[in-house]
C-alpha atoms as one frame of an Amber mdcrd trajectory, in Angstrom:
protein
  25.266  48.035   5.565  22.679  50.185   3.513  25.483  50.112   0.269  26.547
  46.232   0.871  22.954  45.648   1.361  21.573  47.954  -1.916  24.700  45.941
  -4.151  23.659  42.487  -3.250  20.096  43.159  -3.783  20.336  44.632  -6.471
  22.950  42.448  -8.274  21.189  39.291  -7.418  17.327  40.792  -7.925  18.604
  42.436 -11.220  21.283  40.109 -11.544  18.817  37.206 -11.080  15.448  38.717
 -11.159  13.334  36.474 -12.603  14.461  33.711 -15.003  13.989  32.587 -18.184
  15.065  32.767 -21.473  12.676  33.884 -24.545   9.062  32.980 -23.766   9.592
  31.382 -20.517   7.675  33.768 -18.647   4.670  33.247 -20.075   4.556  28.899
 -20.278   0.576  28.529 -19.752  -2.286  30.893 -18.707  -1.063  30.883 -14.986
   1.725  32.180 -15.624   0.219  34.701 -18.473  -2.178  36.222 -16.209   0.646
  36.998 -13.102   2.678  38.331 -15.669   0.248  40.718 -16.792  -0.842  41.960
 -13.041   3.694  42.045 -12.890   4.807  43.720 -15.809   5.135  47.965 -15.048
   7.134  49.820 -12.722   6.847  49.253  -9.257   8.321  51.071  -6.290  10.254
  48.981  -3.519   8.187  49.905  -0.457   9.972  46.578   1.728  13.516  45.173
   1.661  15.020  42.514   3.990  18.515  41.014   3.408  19.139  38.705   6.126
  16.631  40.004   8.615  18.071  43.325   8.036  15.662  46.098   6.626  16.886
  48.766   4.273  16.956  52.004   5.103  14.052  54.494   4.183  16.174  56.965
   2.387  17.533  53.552   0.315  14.190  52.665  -0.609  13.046  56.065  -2.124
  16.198  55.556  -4.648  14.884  52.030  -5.679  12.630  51.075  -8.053  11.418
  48.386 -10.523  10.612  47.629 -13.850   8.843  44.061 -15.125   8.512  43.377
 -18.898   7.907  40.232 -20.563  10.924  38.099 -19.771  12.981  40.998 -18.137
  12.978  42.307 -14.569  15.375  45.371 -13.843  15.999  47.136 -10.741  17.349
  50.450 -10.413  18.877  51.192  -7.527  19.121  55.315  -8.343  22.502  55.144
  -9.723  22.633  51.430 -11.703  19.776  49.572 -13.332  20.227  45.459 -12.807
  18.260  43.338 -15.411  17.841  40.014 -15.275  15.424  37.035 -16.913  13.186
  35.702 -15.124  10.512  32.371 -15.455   7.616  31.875 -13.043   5.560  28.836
 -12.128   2.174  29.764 -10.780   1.486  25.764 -10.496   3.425  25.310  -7.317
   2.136  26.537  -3.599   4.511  28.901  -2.945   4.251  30.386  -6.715   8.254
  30.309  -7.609  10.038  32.705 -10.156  14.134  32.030 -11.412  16.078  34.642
 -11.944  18.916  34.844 -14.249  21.056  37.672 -14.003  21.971  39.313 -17.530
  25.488  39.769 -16.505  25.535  35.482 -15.472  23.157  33.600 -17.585  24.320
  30.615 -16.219  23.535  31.654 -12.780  20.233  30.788 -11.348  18.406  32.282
  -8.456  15.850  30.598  -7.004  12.570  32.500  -5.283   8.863  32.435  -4.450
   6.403  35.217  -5.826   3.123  36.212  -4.738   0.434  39.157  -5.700  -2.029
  40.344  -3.680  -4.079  43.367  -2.850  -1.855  45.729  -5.182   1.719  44.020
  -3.388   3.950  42.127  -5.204   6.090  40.204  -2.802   9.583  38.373  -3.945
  11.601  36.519  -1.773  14.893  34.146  -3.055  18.001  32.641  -2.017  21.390
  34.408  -2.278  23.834  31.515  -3.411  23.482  27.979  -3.513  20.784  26.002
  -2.221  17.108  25.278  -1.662  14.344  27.430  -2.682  12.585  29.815   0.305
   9.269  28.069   1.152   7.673  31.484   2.646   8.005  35.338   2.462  10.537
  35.607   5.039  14.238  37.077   5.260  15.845  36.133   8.768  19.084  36.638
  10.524  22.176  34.180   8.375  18.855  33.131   5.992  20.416  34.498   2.825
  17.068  34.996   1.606  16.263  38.787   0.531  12.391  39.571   0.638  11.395
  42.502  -1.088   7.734  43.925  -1.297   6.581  46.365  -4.127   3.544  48.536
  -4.659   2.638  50.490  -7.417   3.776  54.120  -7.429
């Protein structure tokens, strides 16, 4: 589970870690000022696939990175980048991802940041967007909290 789980996260957080194209991460001041508490490295402290946690010994080999369009996820052996946009207007805050291996693909999450923890949840495939931070059994949503190392 750990390696199916680590491949799928990864592929679809780095593969479709936040969207956007040029300058779509940073639209209006909302979305200027998450970006700036976002961008760094961040270590994976939480990850949920399905209601399924990740291993410990997976999480210590993951880790983060957040630029200004680009979100990559290293996994210890691969790094996953993708583009990402956020919209800070919306209750959820939501964030697309668009894998740089599948530009056309589109993933489709909520973001928050809050006392140092950056939480991500989205949808793996088709369909609607996750309305809170939570990763249940047949879901296909992946939650993933980060803290600062």
């Amino acid at each position: 589970m750990d390696l199916r789980f680590r491949m799928t996260t990864l592929l679809l957080l780095g593969a479709g870690a936040l969207m956007g194209w040029s300058g779509w991460a940073a639209q209006d001041a909302g979305a200027q000022k998450d970006l700036a508490a976002m961008k760094g490295d961040w270590k994976v402290i939480r990850a949920d696939r399905n209601g399924h946690a990740a291993s410990e010994e997976l999480l210590k080999q993951m880790s983060v990175n957040i630029t200004d369009d680009t979100i990559t996820v290293n996994d210890g052996q691969r790094k996953f980048p993708a583009k990402f946009k956020l919209n800070p207007s919306t209750q959820p805050k939501q964030i697309d991802l668009s894998p740089a291996e599948s530009s056309d693909v589109k993933i489709l999450g909520i973001y928050e940041i809050k006392d140092g923890v950056l939480k991500l949840c989205y949808l793996r495939g088709e369909g609607e967007r996750p309305k809170e931070f939570k990763s249940t059994e047949q879901s296909r949503l992946v939650l993933m909290e980060l803290k600062r190392p």
